[in-house]
C-alpha positions in Angstrom: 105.5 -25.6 19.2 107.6 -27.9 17.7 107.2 -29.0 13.8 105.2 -32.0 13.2 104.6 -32.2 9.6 105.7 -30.0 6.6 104.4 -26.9 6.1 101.1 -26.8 3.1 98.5 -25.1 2.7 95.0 -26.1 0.0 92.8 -23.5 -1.4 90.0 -25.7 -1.4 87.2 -27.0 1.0 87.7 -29.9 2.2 90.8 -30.3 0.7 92.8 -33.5 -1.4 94.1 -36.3 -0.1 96.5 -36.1 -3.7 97.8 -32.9 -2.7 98.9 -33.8 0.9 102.7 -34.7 2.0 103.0 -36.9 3.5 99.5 -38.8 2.5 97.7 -39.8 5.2 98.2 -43.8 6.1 94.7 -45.0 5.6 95.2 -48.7 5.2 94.2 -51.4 8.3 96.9 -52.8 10.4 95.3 -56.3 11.0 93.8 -59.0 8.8 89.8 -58.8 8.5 87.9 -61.2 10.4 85.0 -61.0 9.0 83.1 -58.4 11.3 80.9 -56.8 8.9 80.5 -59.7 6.6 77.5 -59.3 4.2 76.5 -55.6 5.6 75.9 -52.9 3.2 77.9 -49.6 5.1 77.2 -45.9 3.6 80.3 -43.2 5.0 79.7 -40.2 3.7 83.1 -38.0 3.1 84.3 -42.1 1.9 86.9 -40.1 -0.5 89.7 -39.2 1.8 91.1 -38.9 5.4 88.8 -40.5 8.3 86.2 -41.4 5.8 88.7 -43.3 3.6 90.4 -45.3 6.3 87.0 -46.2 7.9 85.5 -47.8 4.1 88.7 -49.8 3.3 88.5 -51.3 7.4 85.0 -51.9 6.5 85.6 -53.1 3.4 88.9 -55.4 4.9 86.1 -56.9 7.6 83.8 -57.6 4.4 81.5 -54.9 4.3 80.2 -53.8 0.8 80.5 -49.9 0.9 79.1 -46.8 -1.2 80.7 -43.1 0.1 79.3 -39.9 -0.7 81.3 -37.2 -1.3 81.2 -33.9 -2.9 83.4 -33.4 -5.7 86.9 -35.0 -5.2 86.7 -37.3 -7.8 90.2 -38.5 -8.2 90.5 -39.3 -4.3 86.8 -41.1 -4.1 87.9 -43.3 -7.3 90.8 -44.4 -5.3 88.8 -44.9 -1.9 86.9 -47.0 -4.7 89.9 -48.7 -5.7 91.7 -49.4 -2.5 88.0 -51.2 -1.2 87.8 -53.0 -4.2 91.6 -53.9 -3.8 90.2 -55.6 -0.4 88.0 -58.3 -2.3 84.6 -55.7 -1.8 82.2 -54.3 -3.4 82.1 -50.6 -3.6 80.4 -47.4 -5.3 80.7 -43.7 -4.7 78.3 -41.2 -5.2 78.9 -37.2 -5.9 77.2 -34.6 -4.5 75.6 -32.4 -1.2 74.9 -33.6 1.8 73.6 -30.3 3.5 71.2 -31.0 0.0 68.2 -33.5 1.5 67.5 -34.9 -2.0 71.1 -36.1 -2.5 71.2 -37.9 1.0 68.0 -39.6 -0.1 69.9 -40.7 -3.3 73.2 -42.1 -1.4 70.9 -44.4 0.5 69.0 -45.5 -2.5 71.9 -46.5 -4.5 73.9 -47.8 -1.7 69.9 -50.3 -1.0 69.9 -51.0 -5.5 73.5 -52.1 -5.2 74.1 -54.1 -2.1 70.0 -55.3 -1.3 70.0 -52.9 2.0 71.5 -50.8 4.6 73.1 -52.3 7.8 75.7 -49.1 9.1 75.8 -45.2 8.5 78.1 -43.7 8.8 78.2 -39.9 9.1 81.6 -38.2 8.5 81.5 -35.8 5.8 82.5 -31.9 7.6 84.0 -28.8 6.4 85.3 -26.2 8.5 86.5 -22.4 8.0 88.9 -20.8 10.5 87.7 -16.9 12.0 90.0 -14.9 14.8 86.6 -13.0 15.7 83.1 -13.9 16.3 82.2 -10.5 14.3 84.1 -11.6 11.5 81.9 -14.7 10.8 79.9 -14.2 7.6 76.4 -15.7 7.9 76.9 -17.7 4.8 79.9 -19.2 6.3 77.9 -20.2 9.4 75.1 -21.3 7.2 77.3 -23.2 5.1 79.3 -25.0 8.1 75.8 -26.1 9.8 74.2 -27.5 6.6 77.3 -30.1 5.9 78.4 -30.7 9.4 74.4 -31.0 10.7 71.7 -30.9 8.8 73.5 -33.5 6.2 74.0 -35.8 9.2 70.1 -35.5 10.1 69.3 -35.7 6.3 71.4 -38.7 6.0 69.7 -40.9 9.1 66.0 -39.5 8.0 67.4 -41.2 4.5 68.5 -44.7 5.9 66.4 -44.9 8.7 63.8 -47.2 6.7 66.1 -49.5 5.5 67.6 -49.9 9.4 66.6 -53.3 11.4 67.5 -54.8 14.6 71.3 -55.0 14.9 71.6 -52.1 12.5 73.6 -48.9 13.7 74.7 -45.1 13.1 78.4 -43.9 13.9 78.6 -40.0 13.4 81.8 -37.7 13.4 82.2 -35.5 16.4 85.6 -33.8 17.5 87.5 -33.1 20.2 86.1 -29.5 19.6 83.1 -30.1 20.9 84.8 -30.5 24.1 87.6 -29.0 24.2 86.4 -25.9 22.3 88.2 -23.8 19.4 88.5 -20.2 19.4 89.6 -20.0 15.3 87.0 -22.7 15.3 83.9 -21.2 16.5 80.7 -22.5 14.1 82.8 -25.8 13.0 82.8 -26.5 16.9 79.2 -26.0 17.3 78.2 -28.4 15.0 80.3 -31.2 16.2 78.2 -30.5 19.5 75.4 -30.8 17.9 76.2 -34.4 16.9 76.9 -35.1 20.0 73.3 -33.9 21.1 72.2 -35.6 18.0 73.5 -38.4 18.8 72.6 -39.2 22.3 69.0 -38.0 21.4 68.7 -40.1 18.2 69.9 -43.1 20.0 67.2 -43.1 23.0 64.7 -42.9 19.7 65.9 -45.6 18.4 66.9 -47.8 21.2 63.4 -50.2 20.6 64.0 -50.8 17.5 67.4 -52.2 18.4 69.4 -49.9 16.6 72.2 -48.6 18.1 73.9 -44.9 17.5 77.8 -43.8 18.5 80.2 -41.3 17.7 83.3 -40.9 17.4 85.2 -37.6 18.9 89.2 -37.4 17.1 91.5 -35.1 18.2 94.0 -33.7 15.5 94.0 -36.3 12.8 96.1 -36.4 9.7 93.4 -35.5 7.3 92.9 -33.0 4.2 90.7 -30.3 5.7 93.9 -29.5 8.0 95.9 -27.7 4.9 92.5 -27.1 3.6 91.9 -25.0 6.7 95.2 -23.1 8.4 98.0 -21.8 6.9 101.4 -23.2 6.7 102.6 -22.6 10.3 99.5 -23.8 12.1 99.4 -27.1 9.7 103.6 -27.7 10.3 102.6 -27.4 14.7 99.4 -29.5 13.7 99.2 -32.2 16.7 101.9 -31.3 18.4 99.6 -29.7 21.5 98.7 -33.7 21.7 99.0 -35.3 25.1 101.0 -38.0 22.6 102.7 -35.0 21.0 101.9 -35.5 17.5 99.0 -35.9 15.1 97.1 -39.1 14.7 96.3 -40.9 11.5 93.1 -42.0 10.2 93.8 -45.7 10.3 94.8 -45.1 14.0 90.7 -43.3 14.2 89.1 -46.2 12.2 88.6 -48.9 14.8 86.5 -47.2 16.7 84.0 -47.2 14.3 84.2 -50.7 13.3 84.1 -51.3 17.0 80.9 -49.1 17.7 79.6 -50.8 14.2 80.0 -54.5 14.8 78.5 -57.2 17.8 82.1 -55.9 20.0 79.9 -52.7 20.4 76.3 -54.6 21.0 76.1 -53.0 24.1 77.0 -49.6 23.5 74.6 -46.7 22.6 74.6 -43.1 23.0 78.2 -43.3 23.6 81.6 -40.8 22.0 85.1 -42.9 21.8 87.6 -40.2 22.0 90.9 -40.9 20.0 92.4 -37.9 20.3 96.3 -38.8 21.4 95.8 -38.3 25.5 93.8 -35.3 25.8 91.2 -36.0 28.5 88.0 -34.7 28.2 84.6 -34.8 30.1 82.0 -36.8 27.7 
């Protein structure tokens, strides 16, 4: 395959935006208008990659925002920063998702802070590459379930009574779930279990007039890519694309703000799929 991006490799789950060349382009394209003016927004993985580029849009369309992440302080500081730099209000929080206690705790500084809680969304993931199924050490699996699963059920169980009418969820699928993986095998069953998480969580909630999306990318630009493969798979990363190449998070970002604001009123139970021109059934 041809080389898309130079070769790196991280040590680290789920990698640093700091470490990565070239960084990901995170910022908005457009001018704000005003979208999510006066809504409080939660994203958990805030600190880099998808997560990032989705709180400065929010933050650009005048959201207040508070991310979660785990422990990549430099990169949430400057998520932090970058909001901020965009006229908002913005916090971050450290911690566990796959730990219940600390989803609680997101939501109840992100309702101290900003007086409530109009948008979740659930991004945070990590992912560990395996050539066999008998390879796969249960704590991996464990591991890989309670952040890419149980933190996103934690998380809604957290906000959901803070949520009103015109409120909404947007969680992190992938093209994986789809598409499948065969290095990928327990990342890929998560992200189709958000799927099913999804589309069961918005018929729930559908009375209450609460709406919940996701959002499926393909190969995106992001730190758990040199976080996860080695030097020749990240250089090739994108490049089986039906556009050829991988995307960037600010290019992923929209179609959360779409599925968060009144352009998505009528959308519920519903994947967007910007994943560069691979078609997929979902």
């Amino acid at each position: 395959m041809p080389q898309t991006l130079p070769p790196q490799v991280q040590d680290r789950q789920p990698g640093l935006e700091t470490e990565m060349h070239p960084r990901p382009d995170c910022m908005p394209r457009y001018p704000g208008s005003g979208r999510m003016r006066g809504k409080s927004v939660v994203v958990t993985g805030g600190d880099s990659g998808i997560g990032r580029a989705v709180a400065v849009l929010m933050a650009r369309e005048g959201a207040s925002v508070t991310i979660a992440y785990k422990d990549e302080h430099e990169d949430a500081r400057e998520t932090v920063r970058l909001c901020e730099e965009e006229g908002a209000k913005a916090l971050c929080v450290a911690g566990d998702i796959g730990e219940e206690a600390f989803c609680f705790e997101v939501v109840k500084r992100a309702v101290d802070a900003f007086g409530g809680l109009d948008l979740l969304v659930n991004n945070a993931a990590e992912q560990h590459t395996c050539d066999d199924i008998k390879d796969i050490p249960a704590e991996q699996v464990e591991r890989t379930f309670r952040t890419n699963i149980f933190g996103y059920i934690f998380m809604a169980k957290a906000a959901r009574p803070h949520l009103r009418r015109g409120s909404s969820i947007v969680n992190t699928a992938s093209v994986t779930a789809y598409k499948g993986s065969p290095q990928l095998l327990d990342y890929s069953a998560t992200k189709g279990a958000i799927v099913a998480f999804t589309r069961s969580l918005a018929v729930a909630l559908a009375e209450d007039g609460i709406r919940v999306n996701a959002v499926a990318p393909g190969p995106i630009w992001t730190p758990l890519i040199p976080a996860s493969f080695d030097e020749k798979r990240v250089s090739e990363h994108g490049a089986s694309s039906g556009m050829g190449r991988p995307g960037q998070p600010n290019e992923v970002a929209p179609s959360y703000l779409f599925l968060a604001c009144e352009d998505g009123s009528y959308i519920s139970g519903q994947v967007i799929h910007p994943n560069g021109g691979s078609v997929v059934n979902g």
